[in-house]
C-alpha positions as CSV (number, residue, x, y, z in Angstrom):
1,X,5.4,-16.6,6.8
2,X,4.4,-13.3,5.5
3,X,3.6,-10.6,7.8
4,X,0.5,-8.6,7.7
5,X,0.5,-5.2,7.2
6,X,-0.9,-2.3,9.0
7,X,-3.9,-0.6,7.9
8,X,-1.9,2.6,8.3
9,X,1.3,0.8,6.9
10,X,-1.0,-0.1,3.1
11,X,-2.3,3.5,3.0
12,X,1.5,5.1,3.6
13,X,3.0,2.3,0.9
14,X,-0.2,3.2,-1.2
15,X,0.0,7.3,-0.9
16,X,3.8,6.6,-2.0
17,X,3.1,4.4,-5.3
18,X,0.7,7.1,-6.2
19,X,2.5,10.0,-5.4
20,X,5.9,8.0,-7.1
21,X,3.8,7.6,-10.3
22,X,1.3,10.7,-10.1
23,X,2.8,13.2,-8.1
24,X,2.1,14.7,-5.0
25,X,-0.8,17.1,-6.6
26,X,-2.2,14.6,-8.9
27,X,-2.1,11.8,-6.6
28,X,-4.1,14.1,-4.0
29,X,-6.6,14.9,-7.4
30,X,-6.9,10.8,-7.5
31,X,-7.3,10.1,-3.8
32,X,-10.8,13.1,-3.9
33,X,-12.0,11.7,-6.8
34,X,-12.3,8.2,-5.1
35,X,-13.4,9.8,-2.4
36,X,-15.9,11.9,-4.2
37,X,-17.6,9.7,-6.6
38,X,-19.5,6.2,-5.8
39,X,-17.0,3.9,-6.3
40,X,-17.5,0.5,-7.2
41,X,-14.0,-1.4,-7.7
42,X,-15.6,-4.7,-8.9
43,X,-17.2,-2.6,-11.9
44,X,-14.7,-0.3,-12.3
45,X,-12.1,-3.7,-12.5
46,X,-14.6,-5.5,-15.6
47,X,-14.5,-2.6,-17.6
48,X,-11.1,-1.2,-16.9
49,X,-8.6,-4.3,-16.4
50,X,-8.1,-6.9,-18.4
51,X,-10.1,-10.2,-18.2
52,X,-6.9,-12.0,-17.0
53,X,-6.7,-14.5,-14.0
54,X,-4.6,-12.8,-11.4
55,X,-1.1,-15.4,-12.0
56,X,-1.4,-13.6,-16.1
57,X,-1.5,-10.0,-14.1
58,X,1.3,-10.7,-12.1
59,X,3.4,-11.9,-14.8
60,X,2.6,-8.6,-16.8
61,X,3.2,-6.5,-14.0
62,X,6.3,-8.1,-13.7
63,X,7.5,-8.1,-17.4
64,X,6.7,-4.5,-17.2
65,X,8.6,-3.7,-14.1
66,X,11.5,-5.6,-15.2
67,X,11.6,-3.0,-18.4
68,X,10.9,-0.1,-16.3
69,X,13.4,1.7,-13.4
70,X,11.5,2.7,-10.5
């Protein structure tokens, strides 16, 4: 069984992928402008993410991180 993560454990991991893929200055730029605007992930998902049921996603993001070195 999988265990569930931390509230404080998700924002550490989530800080690290964005400051592993960002930077440490732009991920702090991306974390404010979250913060700063009215964000509506349901809206900003339909017009920025593909239509794709979540299995298709996965696979992508698997394909892709297969190609790539992190």
């Amino acid at each position: 069984m999988t265990e569930i993560k931390t509230d404080t454990v998700i924002k550490t991991e989530g800080m690290n992928v964005l400051i592993g893929n960002l930077g440490a200055v732009d991920a702090e730029r991306f974390v404010a402008l979250i913060n700063r605007e009215s964000f509506d992930y349901t809206q900003w998902r339909k017009t920025h993410l593909p239509d794709d049921d979540v299995r298709t996603i996965s696979h992508n993001a698997a394909v892709y991180a297969a190609k790539e070195k992190f």
